[in-house]
N, CA, C and O atoms as a GROMACS GRO file, in nm:
protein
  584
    1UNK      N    1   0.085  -0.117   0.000
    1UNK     CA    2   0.000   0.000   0.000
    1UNK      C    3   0.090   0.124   0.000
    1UNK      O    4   0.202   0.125   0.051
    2UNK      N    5   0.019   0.251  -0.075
    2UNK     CA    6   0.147   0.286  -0.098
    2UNK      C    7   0.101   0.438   0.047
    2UNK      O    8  -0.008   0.436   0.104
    3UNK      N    9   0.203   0.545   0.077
    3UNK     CA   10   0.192   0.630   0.174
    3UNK      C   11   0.063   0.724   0.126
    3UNK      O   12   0.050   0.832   0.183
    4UNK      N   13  -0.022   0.691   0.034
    4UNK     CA   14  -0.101   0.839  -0.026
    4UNK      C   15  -0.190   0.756   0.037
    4UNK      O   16  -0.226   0.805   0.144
    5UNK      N   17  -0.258   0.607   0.003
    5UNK     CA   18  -0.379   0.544   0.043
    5UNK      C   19  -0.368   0.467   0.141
    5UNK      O   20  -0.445   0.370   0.138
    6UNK      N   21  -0.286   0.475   0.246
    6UNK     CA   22  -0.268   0.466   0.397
    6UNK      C   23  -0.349   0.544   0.421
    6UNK      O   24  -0.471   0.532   0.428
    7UNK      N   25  -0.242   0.685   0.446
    7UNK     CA   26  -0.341   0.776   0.506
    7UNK      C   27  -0.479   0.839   0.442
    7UNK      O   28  -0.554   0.904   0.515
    8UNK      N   29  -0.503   0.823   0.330
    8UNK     CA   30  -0.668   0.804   0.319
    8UNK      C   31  -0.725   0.709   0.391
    8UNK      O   32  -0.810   0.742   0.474
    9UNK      N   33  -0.697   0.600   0.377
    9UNK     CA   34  -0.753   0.474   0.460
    9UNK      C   35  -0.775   0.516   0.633
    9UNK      O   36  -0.876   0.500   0.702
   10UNK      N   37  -0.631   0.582   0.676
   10UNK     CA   38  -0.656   0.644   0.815
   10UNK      C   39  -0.734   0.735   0.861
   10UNK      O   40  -0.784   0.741   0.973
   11UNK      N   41  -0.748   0.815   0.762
   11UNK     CA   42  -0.844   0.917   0.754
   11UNK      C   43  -1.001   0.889   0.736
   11UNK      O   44  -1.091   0.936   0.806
   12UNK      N   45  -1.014   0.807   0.634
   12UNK     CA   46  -1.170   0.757   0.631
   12UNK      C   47  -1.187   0.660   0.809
   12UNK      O   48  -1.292   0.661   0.874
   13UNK      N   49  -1.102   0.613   0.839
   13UNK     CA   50  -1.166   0.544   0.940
   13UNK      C   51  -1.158   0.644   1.058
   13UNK      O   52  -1.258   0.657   1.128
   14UNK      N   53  -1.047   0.717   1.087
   14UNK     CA   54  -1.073   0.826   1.202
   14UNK      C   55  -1.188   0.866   1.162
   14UNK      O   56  -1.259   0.873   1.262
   15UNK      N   57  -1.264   0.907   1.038
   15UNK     CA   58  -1.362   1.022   1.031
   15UNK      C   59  -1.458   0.933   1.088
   15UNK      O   60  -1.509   0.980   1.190
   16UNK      N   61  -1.510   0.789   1.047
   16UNK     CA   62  -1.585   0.707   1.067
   16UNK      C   63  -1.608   0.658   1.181
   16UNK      O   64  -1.722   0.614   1.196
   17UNK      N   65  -1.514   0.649   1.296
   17UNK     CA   66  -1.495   0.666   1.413
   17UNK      C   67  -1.559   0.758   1.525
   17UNK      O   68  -1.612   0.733   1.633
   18UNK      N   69  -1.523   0.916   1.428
   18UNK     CA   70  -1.551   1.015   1.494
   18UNK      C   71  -1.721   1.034   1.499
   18UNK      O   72  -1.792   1.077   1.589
   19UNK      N   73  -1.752   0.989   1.380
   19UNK     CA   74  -1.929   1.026   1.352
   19UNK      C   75  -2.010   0.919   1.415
   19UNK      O   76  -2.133   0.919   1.418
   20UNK      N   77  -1.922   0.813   1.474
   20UNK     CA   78  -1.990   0.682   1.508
   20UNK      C   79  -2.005   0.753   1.677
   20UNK      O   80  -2.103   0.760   1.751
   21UNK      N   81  -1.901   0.785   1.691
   21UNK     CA   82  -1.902   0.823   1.840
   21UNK      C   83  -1.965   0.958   1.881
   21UNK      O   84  -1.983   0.985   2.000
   22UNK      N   85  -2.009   1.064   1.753
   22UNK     CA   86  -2.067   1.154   1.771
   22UNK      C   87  -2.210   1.137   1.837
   22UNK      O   88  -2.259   1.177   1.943
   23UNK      N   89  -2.265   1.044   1.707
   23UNK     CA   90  -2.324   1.003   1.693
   23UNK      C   91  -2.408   0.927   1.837
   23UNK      O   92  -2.522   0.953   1.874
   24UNK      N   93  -2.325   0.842   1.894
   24UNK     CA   94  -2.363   0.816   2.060
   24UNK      C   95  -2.351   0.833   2.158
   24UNK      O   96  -2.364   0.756   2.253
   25UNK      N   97  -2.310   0.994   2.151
   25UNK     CA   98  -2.313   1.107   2.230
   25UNK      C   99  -2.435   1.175   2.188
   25UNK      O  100  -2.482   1.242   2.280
   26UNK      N  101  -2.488   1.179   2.104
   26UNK     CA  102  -2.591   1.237   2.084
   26UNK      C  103  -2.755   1.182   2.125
   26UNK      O  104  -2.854   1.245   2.162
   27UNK      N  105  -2.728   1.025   2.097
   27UNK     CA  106  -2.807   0.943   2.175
   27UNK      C  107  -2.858   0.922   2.303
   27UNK      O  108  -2.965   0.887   2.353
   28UNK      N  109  -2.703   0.966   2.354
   28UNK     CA  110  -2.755   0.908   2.533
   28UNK      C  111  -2.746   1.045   2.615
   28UNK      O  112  -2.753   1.064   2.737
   29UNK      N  113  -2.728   1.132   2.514
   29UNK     CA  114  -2.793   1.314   2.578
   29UNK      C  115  -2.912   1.295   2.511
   29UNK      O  116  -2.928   1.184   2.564
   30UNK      N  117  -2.993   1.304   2.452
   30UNK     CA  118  -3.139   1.295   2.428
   30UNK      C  119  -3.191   1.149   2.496
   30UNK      O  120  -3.290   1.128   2.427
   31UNK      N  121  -3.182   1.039   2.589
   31UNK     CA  122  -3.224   0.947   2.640
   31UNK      C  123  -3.312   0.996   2.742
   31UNK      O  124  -3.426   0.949   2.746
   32UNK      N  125  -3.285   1.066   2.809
   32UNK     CA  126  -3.340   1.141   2.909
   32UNK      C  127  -3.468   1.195   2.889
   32UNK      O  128  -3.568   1.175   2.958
   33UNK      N  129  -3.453   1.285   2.757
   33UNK     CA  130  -3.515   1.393   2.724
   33UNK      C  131  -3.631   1.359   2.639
   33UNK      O  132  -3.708   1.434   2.579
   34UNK      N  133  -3.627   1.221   2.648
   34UNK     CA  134  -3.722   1.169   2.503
   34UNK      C  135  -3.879   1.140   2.629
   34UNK      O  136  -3.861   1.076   2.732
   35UNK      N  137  -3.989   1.185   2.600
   35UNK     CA  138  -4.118   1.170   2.629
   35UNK      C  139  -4.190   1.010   2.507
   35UNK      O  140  -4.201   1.031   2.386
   36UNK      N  141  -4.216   0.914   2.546
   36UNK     CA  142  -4.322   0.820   2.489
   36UNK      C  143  -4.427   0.851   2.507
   36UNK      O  144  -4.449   0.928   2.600
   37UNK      N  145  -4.525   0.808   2.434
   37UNK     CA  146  -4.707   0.868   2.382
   37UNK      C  147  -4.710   0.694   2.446
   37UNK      O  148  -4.614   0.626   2.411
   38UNK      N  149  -4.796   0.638   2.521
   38UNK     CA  150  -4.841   0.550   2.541
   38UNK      C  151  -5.023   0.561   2.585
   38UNK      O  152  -5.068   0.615   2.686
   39UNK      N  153  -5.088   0.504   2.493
   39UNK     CA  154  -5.224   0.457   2.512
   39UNK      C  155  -5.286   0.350   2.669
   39UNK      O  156  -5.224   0.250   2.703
   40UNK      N  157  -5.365   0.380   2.715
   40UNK     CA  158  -5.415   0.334   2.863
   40UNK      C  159  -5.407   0.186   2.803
   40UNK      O  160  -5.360   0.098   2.875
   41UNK      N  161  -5.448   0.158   2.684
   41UNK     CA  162  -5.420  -0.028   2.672
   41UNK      C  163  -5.277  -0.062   2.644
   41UNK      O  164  -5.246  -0.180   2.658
   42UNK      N  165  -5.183   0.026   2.604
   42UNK     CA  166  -5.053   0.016   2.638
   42UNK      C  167  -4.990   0.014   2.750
   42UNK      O  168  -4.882  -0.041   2.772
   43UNK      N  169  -5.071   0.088   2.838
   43UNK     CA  170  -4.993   0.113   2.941
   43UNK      C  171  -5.054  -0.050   3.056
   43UNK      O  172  -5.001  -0.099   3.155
   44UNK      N  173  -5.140  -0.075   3.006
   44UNK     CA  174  -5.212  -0.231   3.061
   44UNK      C  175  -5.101  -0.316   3.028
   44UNK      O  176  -5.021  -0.352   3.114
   45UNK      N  177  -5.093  -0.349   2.914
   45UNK     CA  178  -4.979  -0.434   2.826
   45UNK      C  179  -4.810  -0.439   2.888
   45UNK      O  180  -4.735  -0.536   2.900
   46UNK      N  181  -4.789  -0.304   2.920
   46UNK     CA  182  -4.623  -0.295   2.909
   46UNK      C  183  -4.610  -0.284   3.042
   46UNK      O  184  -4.706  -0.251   3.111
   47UNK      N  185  -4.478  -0.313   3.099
   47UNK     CA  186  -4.476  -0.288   3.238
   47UNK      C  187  -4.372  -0.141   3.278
   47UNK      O  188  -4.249  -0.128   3.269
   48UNK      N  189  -4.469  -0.051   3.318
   48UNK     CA  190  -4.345   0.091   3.300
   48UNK      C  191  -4.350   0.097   3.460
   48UNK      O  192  -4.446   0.064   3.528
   49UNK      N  193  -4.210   0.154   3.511
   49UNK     CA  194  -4.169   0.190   3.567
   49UNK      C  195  -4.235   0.320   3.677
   49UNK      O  196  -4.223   0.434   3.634
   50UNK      N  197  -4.281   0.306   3.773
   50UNK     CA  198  -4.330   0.437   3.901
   50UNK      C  199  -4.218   0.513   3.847
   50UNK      O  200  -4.103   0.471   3.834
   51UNK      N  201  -4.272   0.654   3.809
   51UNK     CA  202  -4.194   0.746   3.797
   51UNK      C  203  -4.104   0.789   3.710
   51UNK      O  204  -4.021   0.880   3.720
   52UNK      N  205  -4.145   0.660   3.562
   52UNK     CA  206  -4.122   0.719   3.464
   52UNK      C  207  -4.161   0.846   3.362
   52UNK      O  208  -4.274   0.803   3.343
   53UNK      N  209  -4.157   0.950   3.293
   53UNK     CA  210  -4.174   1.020   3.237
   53UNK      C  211  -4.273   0.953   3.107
   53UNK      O  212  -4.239   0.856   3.040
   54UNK      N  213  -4.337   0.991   3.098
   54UNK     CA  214  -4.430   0.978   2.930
   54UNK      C  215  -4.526   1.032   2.943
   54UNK      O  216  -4.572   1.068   3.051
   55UNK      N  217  -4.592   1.053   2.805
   55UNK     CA  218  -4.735   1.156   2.744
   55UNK      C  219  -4.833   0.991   2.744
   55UNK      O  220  -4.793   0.894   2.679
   56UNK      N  221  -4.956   0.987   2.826
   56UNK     CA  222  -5.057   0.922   2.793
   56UNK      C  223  -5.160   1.057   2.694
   56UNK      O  224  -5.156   1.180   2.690
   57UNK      N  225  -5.263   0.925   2.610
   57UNK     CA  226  -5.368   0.996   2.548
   57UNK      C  227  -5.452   0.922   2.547
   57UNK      O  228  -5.444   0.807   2.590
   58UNK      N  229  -5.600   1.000   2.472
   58UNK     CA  230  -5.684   0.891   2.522
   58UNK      C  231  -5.845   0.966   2.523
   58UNK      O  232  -5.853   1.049   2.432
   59UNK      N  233  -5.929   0.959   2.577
   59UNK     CA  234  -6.061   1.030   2.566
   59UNK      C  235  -6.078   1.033   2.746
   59UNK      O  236  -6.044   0.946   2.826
   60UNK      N  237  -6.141   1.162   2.770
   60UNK     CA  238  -6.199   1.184   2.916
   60UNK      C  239  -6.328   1.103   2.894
   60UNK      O  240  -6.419   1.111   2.813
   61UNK      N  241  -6.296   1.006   3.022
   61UNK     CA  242  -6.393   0.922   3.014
   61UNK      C  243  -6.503   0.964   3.096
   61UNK      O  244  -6.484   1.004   3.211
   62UNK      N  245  -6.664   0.956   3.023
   62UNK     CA  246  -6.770   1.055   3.056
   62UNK      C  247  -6.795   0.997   3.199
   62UNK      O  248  -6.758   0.891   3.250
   63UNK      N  249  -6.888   1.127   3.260
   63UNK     CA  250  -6.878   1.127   3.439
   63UNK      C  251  -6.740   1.064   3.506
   63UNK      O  252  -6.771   0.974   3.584
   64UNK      N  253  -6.627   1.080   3.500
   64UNK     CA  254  -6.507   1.037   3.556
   64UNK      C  255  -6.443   1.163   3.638
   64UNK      O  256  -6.345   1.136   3.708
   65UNK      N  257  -6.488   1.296   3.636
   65UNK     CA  258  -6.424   1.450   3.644
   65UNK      C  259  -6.442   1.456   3.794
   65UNK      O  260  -6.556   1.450   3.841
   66UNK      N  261  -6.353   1.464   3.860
   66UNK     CA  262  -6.370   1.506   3.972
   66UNK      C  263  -6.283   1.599   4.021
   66UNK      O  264  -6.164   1.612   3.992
   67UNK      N  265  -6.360   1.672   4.110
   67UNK     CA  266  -6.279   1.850   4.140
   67UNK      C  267  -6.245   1.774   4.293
   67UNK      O  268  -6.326   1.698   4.348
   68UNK      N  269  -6.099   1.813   4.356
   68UNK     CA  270  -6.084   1.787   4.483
   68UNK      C  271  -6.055   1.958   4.541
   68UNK      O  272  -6.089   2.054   4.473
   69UNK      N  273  -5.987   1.970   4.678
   69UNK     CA  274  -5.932   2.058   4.706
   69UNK      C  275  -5.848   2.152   4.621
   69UNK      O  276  -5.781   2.134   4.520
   70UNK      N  277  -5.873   2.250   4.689
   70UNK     CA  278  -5.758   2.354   4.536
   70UNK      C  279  -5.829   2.316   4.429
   70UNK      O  280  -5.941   2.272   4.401
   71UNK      N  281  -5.724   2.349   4.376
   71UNK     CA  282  -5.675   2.288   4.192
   71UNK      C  283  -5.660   2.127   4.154
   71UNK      O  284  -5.628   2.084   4.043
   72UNK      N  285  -5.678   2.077   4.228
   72UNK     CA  286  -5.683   1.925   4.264
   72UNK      C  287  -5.755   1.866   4.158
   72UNK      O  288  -5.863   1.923   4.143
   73UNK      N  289  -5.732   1.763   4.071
   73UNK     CA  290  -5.864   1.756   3.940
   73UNK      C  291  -5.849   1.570   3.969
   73UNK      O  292  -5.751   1.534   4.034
   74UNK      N  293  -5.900   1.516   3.944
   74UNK     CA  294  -5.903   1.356   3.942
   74UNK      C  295  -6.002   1.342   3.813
   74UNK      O  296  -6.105   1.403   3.785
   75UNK      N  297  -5.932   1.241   3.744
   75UNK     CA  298  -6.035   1.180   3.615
   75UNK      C  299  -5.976   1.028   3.512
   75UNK      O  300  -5.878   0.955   3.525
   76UNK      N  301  -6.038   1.030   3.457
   76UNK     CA  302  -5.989   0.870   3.356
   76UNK      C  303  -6.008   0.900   3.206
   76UNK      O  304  -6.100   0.945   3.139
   77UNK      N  305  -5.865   0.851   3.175
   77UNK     CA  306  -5.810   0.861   3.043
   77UNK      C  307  -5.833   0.725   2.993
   77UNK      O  308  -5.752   0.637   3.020
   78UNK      N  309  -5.987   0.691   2.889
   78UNK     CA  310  -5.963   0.568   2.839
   78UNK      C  311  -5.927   0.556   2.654
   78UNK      O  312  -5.914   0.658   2.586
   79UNK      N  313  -5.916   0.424   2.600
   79UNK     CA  314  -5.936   0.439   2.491
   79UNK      C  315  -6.022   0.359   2.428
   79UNK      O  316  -6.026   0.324   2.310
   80UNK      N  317  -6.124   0.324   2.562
   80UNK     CA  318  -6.223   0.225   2.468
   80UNK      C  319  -6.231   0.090   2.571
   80UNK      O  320  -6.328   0.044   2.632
   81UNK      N  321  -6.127   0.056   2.566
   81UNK     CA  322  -6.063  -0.124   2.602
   81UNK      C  323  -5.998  -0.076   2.753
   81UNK      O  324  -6.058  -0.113   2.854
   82UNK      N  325  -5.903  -0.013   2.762
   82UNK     CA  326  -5.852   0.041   2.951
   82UNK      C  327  -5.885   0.169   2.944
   82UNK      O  328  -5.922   0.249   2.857
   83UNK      N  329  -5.846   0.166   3.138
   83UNK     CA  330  -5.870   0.311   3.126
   83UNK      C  331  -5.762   0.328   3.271
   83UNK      O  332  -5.732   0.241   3.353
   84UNK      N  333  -5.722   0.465   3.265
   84UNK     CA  334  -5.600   0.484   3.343
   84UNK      C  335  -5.688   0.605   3.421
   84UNK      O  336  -5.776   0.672   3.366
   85UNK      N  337  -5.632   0.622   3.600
   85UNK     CA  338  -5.712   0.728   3.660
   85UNK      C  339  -5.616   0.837   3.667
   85UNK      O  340  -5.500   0.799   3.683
   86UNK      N  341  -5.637   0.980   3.656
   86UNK     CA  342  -5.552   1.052   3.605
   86UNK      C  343  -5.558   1.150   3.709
   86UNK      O  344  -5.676   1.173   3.733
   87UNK      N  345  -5.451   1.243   3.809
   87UNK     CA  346  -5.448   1.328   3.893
   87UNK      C  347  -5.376   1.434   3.840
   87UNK      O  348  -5.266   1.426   3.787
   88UNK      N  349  -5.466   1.569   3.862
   88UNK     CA  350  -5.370   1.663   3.808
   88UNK      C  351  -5.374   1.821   3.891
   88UNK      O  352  -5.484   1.875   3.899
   89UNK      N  353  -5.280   1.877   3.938
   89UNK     CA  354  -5.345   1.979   4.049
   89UNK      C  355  -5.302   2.059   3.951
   89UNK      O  356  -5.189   2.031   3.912
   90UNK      N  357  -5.374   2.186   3.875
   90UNK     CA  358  -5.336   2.276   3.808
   90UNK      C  359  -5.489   2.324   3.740
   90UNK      O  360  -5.600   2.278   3.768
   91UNK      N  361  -5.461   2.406   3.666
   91UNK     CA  362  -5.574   2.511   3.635
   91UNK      C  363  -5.580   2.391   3.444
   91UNK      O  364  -5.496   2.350   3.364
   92UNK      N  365  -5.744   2.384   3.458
   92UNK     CA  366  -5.758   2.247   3.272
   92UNK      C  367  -5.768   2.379   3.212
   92UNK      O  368  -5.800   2.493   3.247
   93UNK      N  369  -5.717   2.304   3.079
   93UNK     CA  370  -5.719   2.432   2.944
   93UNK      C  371  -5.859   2.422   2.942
   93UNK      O  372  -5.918   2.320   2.977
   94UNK      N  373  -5.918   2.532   2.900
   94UNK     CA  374  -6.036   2.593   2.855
   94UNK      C  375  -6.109   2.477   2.747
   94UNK      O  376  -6.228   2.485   2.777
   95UNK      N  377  -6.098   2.383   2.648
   95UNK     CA  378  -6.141   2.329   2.601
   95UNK      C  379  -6.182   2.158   2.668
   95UNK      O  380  -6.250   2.062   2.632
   96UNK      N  381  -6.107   2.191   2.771
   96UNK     CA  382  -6.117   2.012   2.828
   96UNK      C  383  -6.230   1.978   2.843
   96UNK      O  384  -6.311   2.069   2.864
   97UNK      N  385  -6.265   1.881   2.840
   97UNK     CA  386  -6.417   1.833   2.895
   97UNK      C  387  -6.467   1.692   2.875
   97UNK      O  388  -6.427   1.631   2.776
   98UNK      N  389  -6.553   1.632   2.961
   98UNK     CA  390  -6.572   1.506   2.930
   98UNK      C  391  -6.586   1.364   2.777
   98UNK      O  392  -6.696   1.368   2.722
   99UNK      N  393  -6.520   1.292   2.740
   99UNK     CA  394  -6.574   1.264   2.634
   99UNK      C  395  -6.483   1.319   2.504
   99UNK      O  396  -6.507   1.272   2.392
  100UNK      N  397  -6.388   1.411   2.520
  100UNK     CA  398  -6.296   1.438   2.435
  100UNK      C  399  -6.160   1.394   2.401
  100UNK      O  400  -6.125   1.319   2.492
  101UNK      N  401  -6.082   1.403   2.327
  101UNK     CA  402  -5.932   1.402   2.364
  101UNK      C  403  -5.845   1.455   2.440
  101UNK      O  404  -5.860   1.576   2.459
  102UNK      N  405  -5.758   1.404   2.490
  102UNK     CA  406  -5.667   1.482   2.569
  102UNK      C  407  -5.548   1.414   2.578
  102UNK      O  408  -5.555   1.293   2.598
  103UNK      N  409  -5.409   1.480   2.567
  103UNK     CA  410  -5.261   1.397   2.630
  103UNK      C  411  -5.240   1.461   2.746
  103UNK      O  412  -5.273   1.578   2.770
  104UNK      N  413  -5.181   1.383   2.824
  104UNK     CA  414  -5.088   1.434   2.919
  104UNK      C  415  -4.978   1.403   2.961
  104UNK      O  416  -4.944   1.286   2.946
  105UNK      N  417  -4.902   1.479   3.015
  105UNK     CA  418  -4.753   1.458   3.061
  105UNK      C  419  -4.731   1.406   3.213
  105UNK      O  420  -4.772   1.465   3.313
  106UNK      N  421  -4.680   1.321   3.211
  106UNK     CA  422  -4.619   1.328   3.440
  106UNK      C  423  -4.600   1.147   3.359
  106UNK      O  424  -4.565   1.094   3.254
  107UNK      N  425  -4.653   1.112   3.506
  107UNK     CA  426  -4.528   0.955   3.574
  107UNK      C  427  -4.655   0.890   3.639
  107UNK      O  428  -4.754   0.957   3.670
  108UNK      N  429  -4.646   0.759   3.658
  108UNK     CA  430  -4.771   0.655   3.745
  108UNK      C  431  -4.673   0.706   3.882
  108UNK      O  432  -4.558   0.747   3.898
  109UNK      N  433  -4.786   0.678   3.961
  109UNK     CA  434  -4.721   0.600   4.097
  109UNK      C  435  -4.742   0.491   4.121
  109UNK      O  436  -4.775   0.414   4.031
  110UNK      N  437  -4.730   0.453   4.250
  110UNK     CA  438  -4.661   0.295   4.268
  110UNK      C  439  -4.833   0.277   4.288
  110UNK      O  440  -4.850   0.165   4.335
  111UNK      N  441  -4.925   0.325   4.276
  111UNK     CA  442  -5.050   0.246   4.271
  111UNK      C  443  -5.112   0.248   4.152
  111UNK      O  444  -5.209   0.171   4.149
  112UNK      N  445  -5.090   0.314   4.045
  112UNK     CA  446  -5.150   0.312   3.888
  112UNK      C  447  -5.175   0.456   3.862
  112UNK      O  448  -5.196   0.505   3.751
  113UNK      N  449  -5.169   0.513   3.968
  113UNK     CA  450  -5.235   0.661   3.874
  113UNK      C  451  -5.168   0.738   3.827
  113UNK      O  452  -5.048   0.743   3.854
  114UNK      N  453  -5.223   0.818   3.746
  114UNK     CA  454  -5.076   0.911   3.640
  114UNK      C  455  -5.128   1.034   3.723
  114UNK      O  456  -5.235   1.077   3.768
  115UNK      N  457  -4.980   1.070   3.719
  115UNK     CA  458  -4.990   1.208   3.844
  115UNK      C  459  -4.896   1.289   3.633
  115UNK      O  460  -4.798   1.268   3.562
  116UNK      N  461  -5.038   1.390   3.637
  116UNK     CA  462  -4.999   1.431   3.544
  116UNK      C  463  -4.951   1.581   3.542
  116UNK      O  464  -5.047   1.656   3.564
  117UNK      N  465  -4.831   1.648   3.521
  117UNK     CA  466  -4.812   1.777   3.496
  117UNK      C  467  -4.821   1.869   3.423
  117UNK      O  468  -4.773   1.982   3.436
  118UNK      N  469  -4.898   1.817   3.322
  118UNK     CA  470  -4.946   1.872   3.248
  118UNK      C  471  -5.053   1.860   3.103
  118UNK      O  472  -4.997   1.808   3.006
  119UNK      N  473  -5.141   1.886   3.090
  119UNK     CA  474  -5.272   1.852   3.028
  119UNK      C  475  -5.292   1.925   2.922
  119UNK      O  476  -5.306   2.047   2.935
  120UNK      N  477  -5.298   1.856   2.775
  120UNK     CA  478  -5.289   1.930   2.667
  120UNK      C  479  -5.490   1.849   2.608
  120UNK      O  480  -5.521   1.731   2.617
  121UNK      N  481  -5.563   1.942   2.565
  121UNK     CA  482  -5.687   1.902   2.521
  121UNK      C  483  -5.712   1.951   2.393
  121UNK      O  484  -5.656   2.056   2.362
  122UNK      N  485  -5.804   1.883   2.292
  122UNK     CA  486  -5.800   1.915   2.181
  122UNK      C  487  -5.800   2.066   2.118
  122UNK      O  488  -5.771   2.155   2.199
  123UNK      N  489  -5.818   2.092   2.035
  123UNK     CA  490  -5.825   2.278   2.018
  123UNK      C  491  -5.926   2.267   1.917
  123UNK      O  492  -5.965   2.383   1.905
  124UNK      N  493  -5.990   2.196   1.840
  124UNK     CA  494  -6.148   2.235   1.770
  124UNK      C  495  -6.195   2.099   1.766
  124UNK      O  496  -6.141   1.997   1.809
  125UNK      N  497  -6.292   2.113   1.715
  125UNK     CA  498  -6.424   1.979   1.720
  125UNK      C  499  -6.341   1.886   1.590
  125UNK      O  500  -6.397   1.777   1.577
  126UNK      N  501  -6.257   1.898   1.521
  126UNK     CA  502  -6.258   1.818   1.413
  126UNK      C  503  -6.064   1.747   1.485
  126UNK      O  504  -6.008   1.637   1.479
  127UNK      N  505  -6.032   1.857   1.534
  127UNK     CA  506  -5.870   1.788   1.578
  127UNK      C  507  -5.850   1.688   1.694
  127UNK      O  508  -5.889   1.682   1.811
  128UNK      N  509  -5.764   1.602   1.600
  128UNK     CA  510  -5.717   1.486   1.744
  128UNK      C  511  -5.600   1.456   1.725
  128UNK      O  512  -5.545   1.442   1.616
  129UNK      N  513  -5.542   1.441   1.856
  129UNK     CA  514  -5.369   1.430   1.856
  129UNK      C  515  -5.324   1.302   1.760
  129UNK      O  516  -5.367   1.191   1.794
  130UNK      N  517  -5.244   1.312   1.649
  130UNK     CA  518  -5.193   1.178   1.566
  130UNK      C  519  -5.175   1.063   1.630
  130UNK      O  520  -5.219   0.956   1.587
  131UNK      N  521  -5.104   1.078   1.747
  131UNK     CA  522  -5.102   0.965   1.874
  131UNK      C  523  -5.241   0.912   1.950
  131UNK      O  524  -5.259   0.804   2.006
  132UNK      N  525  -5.304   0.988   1.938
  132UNK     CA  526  -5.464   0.952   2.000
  132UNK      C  527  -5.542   0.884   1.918
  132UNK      O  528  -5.615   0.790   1.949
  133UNK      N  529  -5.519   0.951   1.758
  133UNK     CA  530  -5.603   0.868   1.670
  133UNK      C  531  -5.575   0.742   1.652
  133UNK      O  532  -5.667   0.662   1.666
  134UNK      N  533  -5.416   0.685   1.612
  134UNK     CA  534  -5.368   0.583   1.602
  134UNK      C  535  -5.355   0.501   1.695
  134UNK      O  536  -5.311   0.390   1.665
  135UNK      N  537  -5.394   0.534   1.851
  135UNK     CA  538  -5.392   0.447   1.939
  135UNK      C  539  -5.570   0.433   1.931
  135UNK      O  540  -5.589   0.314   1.954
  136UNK      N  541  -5.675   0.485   1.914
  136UNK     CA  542  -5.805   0.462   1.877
  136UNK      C  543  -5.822   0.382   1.760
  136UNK      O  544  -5.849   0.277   1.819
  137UNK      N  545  -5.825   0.360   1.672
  137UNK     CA  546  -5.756   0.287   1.598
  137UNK      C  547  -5.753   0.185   1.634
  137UNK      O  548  -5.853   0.113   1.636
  138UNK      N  549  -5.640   0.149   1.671
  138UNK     CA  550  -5.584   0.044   1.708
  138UNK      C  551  -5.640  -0.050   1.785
  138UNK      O  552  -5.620  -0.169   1.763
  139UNK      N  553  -5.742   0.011   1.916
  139UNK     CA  554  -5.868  -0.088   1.963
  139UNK      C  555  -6.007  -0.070   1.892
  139UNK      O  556  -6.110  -0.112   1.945
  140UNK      N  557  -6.007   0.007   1.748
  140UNK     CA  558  -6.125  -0.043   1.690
  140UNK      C  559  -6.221   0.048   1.753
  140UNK      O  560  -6.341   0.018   1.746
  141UNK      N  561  -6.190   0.143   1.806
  141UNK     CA  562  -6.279   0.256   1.876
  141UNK      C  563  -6.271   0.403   1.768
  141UNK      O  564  -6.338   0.503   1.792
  142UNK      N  565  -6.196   0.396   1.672
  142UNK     CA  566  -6.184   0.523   1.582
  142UNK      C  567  -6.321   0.507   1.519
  142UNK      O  568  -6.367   0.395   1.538
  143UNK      N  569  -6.396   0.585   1.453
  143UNK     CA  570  -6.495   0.652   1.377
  143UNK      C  571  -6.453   0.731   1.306
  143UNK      O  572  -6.410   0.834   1.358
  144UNK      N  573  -6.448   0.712   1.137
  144UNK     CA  574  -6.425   0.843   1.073
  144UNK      C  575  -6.518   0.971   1.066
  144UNK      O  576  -6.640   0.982   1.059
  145UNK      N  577  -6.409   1.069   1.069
  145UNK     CA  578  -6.525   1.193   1.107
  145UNK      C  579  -6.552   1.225   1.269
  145UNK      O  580  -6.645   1.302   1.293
  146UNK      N  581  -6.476   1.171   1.379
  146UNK     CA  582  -6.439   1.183   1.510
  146UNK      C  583  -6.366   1.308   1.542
  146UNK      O  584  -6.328   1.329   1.657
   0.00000   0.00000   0.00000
């Protein structure tokens, strides 16, 4: 081999090296940071962790709303097939309401309920989160035109 396509050869593999390892540095700084969409029959199915981070979605399941102390809200996120009980102390967006869509953000606790920090609800009569539809869907509860 002669000294010109050595060091090309050294060079393509340092570079290849470098982007490989960039590359999984970049991975395990966004590991953290990554939120999962999991559906209440997903969350039946899989076994997650008290106090993991993820977005459930799902429909407010009708008469489930309950007002506690404060800002205190209690309710159930189903999709048909499960249904998950949902705690959230904070002020609901203006559109929430029984029977609709909704995601939310927070963690189970060690007894099932999603202690949620935050509550995102549809924004007009025709929109539903891509993750909500496809997990509706998926138990055969979608309706076109929903």
């Amino acid at each position: 081999m002669t000294p010109k396509k050595r060091r090309r050869l050294t060079f393509a593999l340092a570079l290849i090296v470098a982007g490989a390892g960039g590359a999984g540095l970049v991975v395990y700084a966004l590991k953290d940071n990554v939120l999962y969409f999991y559906s209440p029959s997903d969350i039946a199915k899989k076994h997650i962790r008290a106090g993991t981070a993820f977005r459930i979605g799902g429909l407010v399941e009708k008469h489930s709303v309950q007002h506690g102390k404060g800002a205190a809200i209690g309710f159930v996120i189903t999709d048909g097939d499960s249904r998950v009980p949902v705690r959230y102390d904070g002020v609901l967006p203006a559109l929430f309401r029984e029977g609709q869509g909704v995601v939310a953000v927070g963690s189970l606790d060690e007894r099932g309920t999603f202690d949620a920090s935050e509550i995102l609800a549809k924004h007009d009569e025709r929109y539903m989160p891509p993750d909500v539809v496809d997990a509706l869907k998926r138990s055969g509860r979608w309706k076109e035109g929903q």
